[in-house]
C-alpha positions in Angstrom: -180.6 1.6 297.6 -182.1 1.7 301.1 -181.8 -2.4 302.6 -185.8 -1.8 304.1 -188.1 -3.2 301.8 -190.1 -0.9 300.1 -194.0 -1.1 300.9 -194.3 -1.1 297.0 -193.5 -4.1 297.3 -195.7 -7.1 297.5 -195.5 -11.1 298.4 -197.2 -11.4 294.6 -193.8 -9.6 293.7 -191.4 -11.3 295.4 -193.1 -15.2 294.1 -191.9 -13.8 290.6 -188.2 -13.7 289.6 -186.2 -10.2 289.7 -184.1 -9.8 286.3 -181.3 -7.5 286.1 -180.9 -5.6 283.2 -177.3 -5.5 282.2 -176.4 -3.2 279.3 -173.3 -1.1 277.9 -173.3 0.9 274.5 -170.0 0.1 273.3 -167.2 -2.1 273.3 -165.4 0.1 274.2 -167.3 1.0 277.8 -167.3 -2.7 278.1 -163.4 -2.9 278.0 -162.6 0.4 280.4 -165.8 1.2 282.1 -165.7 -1.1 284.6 -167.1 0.4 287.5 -170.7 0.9 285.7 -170.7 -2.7 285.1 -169.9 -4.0 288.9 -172.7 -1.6 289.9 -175.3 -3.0 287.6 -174.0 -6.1 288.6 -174.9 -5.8 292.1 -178.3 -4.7 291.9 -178.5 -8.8 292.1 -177.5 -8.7 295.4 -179.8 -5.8 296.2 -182.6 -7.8 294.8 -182.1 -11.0 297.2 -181.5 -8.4 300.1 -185.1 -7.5 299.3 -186.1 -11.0 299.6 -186.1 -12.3 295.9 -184.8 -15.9 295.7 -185.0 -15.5 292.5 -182.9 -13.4 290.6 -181.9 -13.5 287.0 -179.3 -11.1 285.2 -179.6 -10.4 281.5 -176.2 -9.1 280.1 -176.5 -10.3 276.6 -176.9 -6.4 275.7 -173.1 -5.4 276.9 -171.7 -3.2 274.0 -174.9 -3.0 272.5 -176.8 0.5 271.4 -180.0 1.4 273.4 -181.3 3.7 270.8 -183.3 1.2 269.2 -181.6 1.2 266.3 -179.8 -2.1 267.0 -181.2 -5.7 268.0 -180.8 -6.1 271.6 -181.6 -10.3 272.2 -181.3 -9.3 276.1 -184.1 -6.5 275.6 -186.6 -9.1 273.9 -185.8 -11.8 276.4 -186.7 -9.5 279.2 -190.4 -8.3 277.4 -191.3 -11.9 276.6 -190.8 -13.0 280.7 -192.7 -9.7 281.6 -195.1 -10.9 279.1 -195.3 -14.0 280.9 -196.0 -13.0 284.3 -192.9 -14.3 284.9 -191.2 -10.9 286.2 -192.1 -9.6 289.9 -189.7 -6.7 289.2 -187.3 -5.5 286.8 -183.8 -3.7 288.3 -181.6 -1.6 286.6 -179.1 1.4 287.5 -181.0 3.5 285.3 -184.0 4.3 282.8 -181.3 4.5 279.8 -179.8 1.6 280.3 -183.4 -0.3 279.4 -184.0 2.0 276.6 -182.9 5.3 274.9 -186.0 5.8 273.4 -189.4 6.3 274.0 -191.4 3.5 271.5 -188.6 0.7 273.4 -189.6 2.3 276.9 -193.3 3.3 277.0 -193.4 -0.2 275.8 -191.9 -2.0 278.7 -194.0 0.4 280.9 -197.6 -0.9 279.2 -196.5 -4.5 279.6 -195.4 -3.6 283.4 -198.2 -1.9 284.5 -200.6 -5.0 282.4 -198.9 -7.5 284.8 -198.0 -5.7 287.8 -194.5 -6.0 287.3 -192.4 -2.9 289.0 -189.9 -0.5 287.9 -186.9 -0.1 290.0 -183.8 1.9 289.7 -181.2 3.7 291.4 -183.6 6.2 292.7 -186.3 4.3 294.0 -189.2 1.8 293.3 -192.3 2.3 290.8 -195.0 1.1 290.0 -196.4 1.6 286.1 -200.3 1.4 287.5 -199.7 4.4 289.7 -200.8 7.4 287.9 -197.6 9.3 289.5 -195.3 6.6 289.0 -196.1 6.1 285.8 -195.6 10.3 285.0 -192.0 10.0 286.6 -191.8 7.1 284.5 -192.7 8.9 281.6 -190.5 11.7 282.1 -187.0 9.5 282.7 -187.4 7.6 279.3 -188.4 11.4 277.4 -185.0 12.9 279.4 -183.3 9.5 278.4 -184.0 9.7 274.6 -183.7 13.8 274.9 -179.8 13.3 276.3 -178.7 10.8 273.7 -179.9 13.5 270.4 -178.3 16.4 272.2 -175.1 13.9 272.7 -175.1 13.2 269.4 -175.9 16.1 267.8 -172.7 17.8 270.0 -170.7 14.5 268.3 -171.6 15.1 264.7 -171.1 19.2 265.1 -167.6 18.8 265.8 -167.1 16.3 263.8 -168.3 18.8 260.9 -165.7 21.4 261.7 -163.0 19.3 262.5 -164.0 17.8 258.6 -164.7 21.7 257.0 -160.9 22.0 258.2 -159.7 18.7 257.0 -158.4 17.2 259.7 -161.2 14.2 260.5 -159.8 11.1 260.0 -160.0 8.2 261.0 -157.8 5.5 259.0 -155.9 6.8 255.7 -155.7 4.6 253.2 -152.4 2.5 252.1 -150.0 5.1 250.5 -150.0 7.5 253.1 -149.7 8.4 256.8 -151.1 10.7 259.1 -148.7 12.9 261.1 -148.9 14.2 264.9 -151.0 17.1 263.8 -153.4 16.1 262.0 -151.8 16.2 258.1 -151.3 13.6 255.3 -148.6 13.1 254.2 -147.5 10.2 251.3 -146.3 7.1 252.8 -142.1 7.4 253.4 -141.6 3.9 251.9 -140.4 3.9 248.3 -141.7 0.8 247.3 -145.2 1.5 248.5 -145.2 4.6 246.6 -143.6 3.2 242.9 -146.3 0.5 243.7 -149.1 2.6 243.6 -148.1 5.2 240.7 -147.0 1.9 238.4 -151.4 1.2 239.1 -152.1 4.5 238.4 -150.0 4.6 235.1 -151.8 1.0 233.9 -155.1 2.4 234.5 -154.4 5.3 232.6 -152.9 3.5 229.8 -155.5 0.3 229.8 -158.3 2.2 230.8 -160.0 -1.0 232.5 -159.8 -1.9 236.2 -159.9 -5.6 235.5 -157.1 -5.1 232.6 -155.1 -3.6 234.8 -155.9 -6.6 237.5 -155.2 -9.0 235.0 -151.9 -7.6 234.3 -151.1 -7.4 237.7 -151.4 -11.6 237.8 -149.7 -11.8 235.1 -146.6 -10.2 236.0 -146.7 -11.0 239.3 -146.6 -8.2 240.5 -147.5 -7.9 244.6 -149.7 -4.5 246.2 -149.4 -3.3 249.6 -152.5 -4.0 251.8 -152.9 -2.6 255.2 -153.9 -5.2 258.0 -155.4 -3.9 261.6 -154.2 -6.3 264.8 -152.8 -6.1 267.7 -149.7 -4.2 267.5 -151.8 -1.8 265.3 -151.1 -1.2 261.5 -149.1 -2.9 259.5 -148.4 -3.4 255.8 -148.2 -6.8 253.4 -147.7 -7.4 250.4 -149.7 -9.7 248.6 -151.7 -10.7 244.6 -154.1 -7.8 244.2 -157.9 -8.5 244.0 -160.7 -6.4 242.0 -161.6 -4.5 245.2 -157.8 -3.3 245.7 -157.4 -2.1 242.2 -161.0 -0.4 242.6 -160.2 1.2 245.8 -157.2 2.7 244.4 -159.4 4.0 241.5 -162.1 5.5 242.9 -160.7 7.3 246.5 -160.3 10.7 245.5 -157.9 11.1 248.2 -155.2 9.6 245.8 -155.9 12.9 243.7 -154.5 15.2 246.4 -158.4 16.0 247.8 -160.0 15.9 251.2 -163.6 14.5 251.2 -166.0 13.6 253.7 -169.2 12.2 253.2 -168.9 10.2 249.8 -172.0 7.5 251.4 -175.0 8.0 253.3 -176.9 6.2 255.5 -181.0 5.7 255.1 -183.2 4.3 257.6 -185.9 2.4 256.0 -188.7 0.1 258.1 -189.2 -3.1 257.3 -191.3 -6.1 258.8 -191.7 -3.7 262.1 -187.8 -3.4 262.5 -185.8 -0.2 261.2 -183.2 -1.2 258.9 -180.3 0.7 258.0 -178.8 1.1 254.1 -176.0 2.8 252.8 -175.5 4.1 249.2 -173.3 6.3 247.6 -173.6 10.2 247.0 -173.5 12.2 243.5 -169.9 13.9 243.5 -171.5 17.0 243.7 -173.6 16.0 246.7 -170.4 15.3 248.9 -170.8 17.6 252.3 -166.8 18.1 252.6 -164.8 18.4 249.5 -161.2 19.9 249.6 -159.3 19.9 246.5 -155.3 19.9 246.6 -155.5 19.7 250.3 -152.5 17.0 250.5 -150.0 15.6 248.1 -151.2 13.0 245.7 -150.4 10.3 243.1 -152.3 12.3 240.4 -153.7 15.0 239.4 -157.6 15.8 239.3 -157.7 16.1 235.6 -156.6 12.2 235.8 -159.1 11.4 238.4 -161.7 12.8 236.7 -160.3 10.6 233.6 -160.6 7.6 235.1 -163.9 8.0 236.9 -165.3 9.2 233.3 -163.5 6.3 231.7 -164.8 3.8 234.6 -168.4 4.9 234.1 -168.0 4.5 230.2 -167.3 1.0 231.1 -170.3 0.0 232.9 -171.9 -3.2 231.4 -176.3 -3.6 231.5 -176.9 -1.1 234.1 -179.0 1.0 232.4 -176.9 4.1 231.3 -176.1 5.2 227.9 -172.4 4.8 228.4 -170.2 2.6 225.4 -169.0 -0.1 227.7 -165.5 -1.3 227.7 -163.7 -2.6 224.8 -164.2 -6.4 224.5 -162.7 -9.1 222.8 -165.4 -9.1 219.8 -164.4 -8.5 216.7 -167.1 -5.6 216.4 -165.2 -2.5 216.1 -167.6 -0.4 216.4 -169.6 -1.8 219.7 -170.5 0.8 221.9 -170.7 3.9 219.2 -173.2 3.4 217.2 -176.7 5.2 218.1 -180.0 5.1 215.8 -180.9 8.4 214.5 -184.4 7.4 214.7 -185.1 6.8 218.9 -181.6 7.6 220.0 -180.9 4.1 221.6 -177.7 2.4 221.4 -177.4 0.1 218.7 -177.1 -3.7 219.7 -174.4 -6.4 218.4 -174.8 -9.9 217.8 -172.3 -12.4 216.3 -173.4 -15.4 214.3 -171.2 -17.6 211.3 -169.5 -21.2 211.9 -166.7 -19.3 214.1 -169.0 -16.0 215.6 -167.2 -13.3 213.5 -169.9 -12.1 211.7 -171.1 -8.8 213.3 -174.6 -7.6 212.7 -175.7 -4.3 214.6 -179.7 -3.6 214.9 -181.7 -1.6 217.2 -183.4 -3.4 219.5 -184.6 -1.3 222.2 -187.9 -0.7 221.3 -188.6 -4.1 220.4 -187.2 -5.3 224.3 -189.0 -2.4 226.1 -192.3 -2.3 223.9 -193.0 -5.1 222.1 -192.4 -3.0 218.8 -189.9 -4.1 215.7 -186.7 -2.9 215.6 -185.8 0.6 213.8 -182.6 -0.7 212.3 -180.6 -3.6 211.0 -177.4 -4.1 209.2 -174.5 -5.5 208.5 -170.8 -4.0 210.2 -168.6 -5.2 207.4 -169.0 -2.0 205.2 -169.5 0.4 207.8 -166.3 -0.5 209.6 -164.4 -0.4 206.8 -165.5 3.1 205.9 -164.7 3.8 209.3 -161.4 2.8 209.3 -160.5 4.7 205.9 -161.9 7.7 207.7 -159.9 6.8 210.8 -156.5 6.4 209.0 -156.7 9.7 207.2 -156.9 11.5 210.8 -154.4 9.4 212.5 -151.8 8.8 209.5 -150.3 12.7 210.0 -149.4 11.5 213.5 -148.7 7.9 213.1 -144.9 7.9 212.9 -144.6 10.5 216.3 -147.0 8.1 218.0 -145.4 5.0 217.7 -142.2 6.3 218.6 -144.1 7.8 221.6 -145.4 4.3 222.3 -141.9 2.9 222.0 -140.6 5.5 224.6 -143.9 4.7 227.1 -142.7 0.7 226.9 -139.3 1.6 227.9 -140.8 3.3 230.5 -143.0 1.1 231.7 -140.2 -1.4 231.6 -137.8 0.5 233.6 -140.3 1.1 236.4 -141.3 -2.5 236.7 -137.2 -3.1 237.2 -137.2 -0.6 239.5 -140.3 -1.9 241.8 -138.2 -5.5 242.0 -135.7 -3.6 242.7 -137.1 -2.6 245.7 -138.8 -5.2 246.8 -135.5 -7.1 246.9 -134.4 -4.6 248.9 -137.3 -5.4 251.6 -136.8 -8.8 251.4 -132.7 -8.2 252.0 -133.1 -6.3 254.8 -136.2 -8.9 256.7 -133.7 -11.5 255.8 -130.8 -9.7 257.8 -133.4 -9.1 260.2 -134.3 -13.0 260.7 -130.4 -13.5 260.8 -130.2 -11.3 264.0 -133.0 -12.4 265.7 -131.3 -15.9 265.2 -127.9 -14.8 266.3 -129.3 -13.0 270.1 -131.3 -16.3 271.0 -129.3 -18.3 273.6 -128.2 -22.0 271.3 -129.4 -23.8 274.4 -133.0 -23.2 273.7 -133.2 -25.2 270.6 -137.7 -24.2 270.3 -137.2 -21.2 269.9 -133.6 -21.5 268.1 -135.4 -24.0 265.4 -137.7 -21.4 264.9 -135.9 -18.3 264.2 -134.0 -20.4 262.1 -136.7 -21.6 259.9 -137.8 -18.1 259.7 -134.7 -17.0 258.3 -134.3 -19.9 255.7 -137.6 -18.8 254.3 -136.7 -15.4 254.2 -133.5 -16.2 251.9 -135.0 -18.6 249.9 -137.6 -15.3 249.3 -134.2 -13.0 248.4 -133.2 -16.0 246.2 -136.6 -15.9 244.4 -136.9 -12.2 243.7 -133.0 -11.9 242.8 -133.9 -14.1 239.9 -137.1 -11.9 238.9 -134.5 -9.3 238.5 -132.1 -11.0 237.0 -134.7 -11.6 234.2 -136.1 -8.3 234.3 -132.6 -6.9 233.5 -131.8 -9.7 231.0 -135.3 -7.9 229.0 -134.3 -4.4 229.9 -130.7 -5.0 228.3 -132.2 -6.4 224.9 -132.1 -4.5 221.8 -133.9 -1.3 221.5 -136.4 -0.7 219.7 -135.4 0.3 216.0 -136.9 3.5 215.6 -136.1 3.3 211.3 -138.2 -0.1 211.5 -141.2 1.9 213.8 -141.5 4.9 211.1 -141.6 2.4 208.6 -144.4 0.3 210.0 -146.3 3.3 211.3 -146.4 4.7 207.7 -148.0 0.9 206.9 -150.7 1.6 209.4 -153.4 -0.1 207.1 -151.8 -3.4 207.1 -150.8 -3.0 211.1 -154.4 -3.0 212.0 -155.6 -5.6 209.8 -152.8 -7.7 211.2 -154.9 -11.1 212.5 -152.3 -10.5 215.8 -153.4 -7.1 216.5 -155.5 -7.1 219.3 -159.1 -5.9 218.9 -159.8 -4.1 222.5 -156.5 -1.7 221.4 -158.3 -1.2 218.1 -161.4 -0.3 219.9 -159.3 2.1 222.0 -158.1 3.9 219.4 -161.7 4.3 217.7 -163.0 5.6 220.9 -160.1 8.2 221.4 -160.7 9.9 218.3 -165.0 9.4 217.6 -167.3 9.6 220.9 -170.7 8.9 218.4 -171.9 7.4 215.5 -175.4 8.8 214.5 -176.4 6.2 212.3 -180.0 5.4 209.4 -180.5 3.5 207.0 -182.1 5.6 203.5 -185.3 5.0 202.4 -184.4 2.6 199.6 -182.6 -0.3 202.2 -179.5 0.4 200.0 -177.3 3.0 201.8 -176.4 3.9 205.7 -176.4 7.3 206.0 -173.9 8.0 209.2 -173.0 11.3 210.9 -169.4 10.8 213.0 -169.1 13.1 216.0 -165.2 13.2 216.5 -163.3 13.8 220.1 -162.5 17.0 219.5 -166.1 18.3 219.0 -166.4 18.3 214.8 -168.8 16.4 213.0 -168.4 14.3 209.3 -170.5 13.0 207.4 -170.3 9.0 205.6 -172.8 7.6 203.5 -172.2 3.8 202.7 -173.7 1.6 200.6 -174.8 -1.4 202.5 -174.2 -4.6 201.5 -176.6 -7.2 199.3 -177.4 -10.4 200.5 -174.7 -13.0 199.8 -171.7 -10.3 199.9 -169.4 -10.7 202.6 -165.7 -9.5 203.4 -163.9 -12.9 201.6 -166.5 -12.7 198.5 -165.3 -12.4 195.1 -165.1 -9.2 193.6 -168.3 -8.3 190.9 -165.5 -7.3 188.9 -163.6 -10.3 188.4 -166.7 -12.6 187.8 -168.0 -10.2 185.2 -164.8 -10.6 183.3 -164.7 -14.7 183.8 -168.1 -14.8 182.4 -167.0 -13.3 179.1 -163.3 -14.6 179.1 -165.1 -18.8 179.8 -166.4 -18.3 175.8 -162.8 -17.8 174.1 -159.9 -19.2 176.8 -159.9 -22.3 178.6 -159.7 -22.0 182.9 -156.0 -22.0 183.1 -155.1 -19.0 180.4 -158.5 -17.2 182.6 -156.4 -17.8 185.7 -152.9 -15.9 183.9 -155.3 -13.5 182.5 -156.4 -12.4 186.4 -153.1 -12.6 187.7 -151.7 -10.4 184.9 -154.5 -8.1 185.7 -154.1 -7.5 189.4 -157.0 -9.4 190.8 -157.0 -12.0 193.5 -159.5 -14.0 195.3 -161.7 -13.1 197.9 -159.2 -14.5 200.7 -156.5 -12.1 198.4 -155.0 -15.4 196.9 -153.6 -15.4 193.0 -155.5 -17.3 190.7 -155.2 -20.7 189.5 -157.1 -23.4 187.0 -158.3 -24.9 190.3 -159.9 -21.3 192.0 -161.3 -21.0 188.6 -163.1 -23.9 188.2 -164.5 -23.5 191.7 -165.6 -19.7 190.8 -167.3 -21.1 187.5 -169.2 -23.5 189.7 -170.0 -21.0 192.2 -171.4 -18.7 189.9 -172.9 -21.3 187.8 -170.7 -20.7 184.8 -169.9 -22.8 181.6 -167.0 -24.3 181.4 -164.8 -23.7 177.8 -165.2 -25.2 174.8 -163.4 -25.2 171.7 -166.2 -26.3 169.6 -168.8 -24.1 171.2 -166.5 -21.3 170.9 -166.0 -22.4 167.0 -169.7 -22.7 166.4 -170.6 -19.1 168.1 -167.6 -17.4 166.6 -165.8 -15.9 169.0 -162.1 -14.9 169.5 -159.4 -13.3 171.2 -157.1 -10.4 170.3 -154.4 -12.9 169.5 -156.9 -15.1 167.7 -158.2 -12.6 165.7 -154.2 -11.4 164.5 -153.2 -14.7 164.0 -156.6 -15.0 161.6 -155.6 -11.8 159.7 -151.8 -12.5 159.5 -151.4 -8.9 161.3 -149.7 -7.7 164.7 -151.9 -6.7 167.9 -151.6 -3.4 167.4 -153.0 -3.2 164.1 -156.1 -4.9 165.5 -155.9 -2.2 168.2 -155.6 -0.1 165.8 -159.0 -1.0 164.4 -161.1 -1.7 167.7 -159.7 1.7 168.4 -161.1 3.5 165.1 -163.9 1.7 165.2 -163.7 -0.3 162.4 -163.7 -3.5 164.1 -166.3 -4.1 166.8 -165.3 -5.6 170.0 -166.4 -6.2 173.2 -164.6 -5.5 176.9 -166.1 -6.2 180.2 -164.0 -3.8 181.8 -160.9 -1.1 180.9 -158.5 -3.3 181.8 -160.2 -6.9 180.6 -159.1 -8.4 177.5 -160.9 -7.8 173.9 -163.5 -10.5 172.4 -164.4 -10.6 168.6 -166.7 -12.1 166.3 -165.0 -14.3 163.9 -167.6 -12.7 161.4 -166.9 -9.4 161.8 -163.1 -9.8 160.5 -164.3 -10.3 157.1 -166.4 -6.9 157.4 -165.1 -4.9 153.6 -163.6 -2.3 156.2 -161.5 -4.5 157.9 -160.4 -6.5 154.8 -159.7 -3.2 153.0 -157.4 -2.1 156.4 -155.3 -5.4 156.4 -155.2 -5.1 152.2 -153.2 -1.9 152.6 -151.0 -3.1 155.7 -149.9 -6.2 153.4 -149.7 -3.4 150.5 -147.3 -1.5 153.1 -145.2 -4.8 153.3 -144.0 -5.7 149.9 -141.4 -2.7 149.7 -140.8 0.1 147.0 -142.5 -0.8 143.3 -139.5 -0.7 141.1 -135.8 -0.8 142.9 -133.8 2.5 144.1 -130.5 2.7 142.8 -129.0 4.9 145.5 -130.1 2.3 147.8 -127.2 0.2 149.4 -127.7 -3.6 149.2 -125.9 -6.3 150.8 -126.0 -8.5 147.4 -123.3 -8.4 144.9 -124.0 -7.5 141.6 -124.1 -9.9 138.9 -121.5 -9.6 135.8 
């Protein structure tokens, strides 16, 4: 800039303030670039050399972007003095440095030339409401905005073939490092690597990120993280967090695979201002996607597992997915689909202690306002479920659980073996501390006090993880499992799962594994569910249940055995009712024996009368043994008769005891029957003299 004053300008011009415009795009020009900034800088002193007194510098832009993309306070400072008549002239080293685009700079120029403001840069001196000042105006912010796309559309073409190649990176994530040429290679530290496949192997197992996190607090077991400063990138080791675990999950980079371009980034305008949002692509949207381009922690099929099984999991967002297995005692949450609209069937839990599962189809009633399709209680269809479940999984069950004995050991031995290495870390910091201490001169105690403090804590951290091992080993050298005991209680499978201990999220598992759907209706009559299973492996059964009535429920008494107290309450008294059901087989609801006292409490239940020797006398009713002890004959011979039909009898069911009529043993039939048998009894009519006898004769 010339030190003559321009004739452009004016006395009006130099009453006003001059502001310097001050601006850098990034941080990073405002670190190194220094030179740019002393020469914007000194357009101050140009400014008072042209007789401003004056002169105010905006830099609150420095490291900001001028493509209009960002908020620049600086920018808006500076068009709300213009606006104010405030500005006699507005300096800067160039057009691009007030805007890189032309909405942002044909702006400024409109408010310029409305209050006679002028334009100066390194080239000379304008004045917006000259018709050719205001073209060359024109012309530097279209040249401005013009260089900044053909910039960055020469930055994002070679970042596109340095991606296609796979050799774009930026950071790599913890678990691996990136060599001198461009390659990725897995992280050289042991522990860092048995860290991240012991994650892999519980989310593989569990199925659930958060299970897996929960696990990971409750064993205590520490992650690597990777922290940026300023001696660059280092690792620590510290509790994981959902977002570590998810990471970890979801980067297919752990898979072996290259991949650019997994988020992009929408512009949308809002209030005036353009906003910026980014959201996550479809996997088969991703621009750059390299499969097996570096070694990994698993394979693809087990990504694609655990993105499947993390999508399965999703909870209320919309997608027809099962959700993850929960703590509710509804086996069958998730599965279940109405064969009428195709929604997923809804769960609720209600009784004193919110056990009691009731599945219904709800959607239309939530969407539309309509009733629901489908209601019913889980009880019966779980159970038939389960049968159906155990006769697929029982020819495996033994190899599995001695599979799942083997996986434990594992899983043991690896968590050993990550301690193991930790204490190693921790050995060789504390041996670290100890030489750091040892090299510093006694004399300076600061720094002496220090180091020592630094090295106590690092032992008291080997002392702390030597006992984790300690106990870890103490576990590891327990008794094996005994594989005779496993066989036996996988062949028991039945009373495994309906073990109260056994947990109901493995349950679920194990459901899911083997069915993906349950097409489910209910028949025309209300009385049956009529079920179509669509089984893992792509072949489809059919169940049809018979729904429960109202009042049945897993711990009510069977119709059976209240069918046989009824008729049993008019010959025996409650606690020969009681031996009767025990000798029978039957229990309670709760599978308890009978006694007088669960009798009496079924007879009020089901409103029944209560024995009575006299009403039993009066209607004439008896036993088996009442009825031989009446006829002087053995049980069988009145067997013998209900049998042949001679003597009519009743019996509730196969296996319930016989009930008589006191009338019907004096029948002429019957009386003729036990005639003969005592006939039978009396011996031959006159005496057998080749028969031996045991008197002596008589002389």
């Amino acid at each position: 800039m010339s030190a003559l004053v321009p004739a452009k300008i004016t006395p009006q011009h130099l009453q006003r303030a001059a502001y310097v415009y001050v601006r850098q795009s990034t941080l990073t020009q405002v670190h190194e670039h220094l030179e740019s900034q002393r020469r914007q800088y000194a357009l101050a002193e140009h400014a008072r050399t042209w007789g401003w007194h004056h002169v105010e510098v905006i830099d609150d832009d420095l490291g900001r972007s001028g493509s209009g993309r960002v908020v620049r306070p600086g920018f808006e400072r500076l068009v709300a003095a213009v606006c104010d008549e405030h500005v006699g002239a507005v300096f800067a080293l160039e057009a691009s440095r007030l805007a890189r685009n032309n909405r942002d700079w044909h702006h400024l120029v409109d408010l310029c030339g409305l209050t006679a403001t002028l334009l100066i840069d390194g080239e000379g001196v304008y004045d917006p409401r000259d018709f050719n000042d205001r073209l060359l105006l024109g012309l530097k912010g279209t040249m401005s905005e013009w260089e900044l796309g053909v910039l960055r559309q020469r930055s994002v073409e070679a970042l596109r073939l340095k991606a296609s190649r796979g050799e774009l990176f930026t950071t790599v994530p913890i678990g691996f490092v990136r060599t001198r040429d461009d390659r990725v290679e897995l992280d050289p530290d042991l522990r860092i690597q048995a860290a991240i496949r012991m994650i892999f192997q519980q989310l593989l197992a569990l199925g659930s990120l958060r299970q897996v996190l929960m696990w990971c607090r409750s064993e205590h077991i520490t992650l690597p993280a990777v922290e940026y400063g300023p001696f660059g990138r280092t690792v620590t080791w510290k509790l994981p967090v959902y977002n570590t675990i998810h990471k970890l999950a979801t980067n297919p980079i752990y898979a072996g695979a290259y991949v650019l371009g997994r988020t992009k980034t929408e512009t949308r305008v809002s209030g005036g201002r353009a906003s910026k949002r980014t959201t996550r692509r479809e996997t088969a949207d991703w621009p750059v996607f390299l499969p097996d381009h570096h070694p990994g922690y698993i394979t693809s099929v087990e990504y694609e597992a655990l993105q499947t099984q993390r999508q399965e999991n999703a909870q209320m967002q919309g997608r027809m997915s099962r959700g993850a297995p929960r703590h509710g005692t509804a086996l069958l949450a998730g599965l279940l689909r109405c064969r009428r609209c195709g929604r997923r069937l809804h769960v609720a839990y209600s009784g004193s202690q919110g056990k009691v599962r009731r599945y219904a189809c709800r959607g239309a009633m939530v969407n539309h306002g309509t009733g629901n399709c489908l209601s019913f209680g889980g009880l019966a269809l779980e159970r038939a479920v389960e049968d159906a479940v155990f006769a697929v999984v029982a020819p495996g069950a033994i190899d599995a659980a001695v599979t799942a004995a083997a996986d434990a050991r594992t899983q043991q031995t690896e968590r050993q073996s990550h301690a193991q290495l930790a204490l190693e870390q921790l050995r060789y910091e504390a041996e670290r501390a100890r030489r750091q201490y040892d090299a510093v001169d006694p004399a300076n105690r600061l720094v002496a006090a220090e180091l020592e403090r630094r090295w106590n804590v690092a032992l008291d951290a080997v002392s702390a993880q030597e006992r984790h091992v300690t106990g870890l080993a103490t576990v590891a050298a327990a008794p094996s499992v005994d594989v005779a005991a496993l066989r036996a209680l996988a062949e028991d499978l039945p009373r495994v799962w309906h073990d109260p201990r056994s947990d109901a999220r493995l349950k679920k598992r194990l459901v899911r594994t083997l069915i993906d759907e349950l097409l489910v209706d209910v028949s025309p009559d209300e009385s049956r569910l009529q079920v179509i299973v669509r089984w893992a492996g792509g072949q489809h059964s059919a169940l049809d249940v018979r729904k429960k009535r109202k009042g049945q429920h897993r711990y009510c008494t069977s119709v059976d055995v209240v069918t046989v107290v009824r008729a049993l309450v008019r010959v025996l008294p409650d606690h020969q009712i009681a031996a009767v059901l025990n000798r029978l087989g039957y229990t309670t609801g709760r599978g308890n024996t009978w006694n007088a006292t669960r009798i009496v409490t079924l007879r009020h239940t089901q409103n029944l009368p209560v024995f009575d020797p006299t009403s039993a006398a009066r209607d004439g009713w008896c036993t088996q043994e009442q009825a031989a002890a009446r006829l002087e004959v053995s049980h069988t011979v009145i067997r013998t008769l209900i049998t042949s039909g001679v003597l009519p009898a009743e019996q509730v069911i196969a296996t319930a005891p016989w009930i008589i009529r006191i009338m019907d043993l004096d029948t002429p039939a019957v009386r003729t029957y036990v005639d003969q048998v005592h006939h039978r009894r009396r011996g031959p009519p006159t005496p057998d003299t080749a028969q031996l006898s045991l008197t002596p004769p008589t002389t």
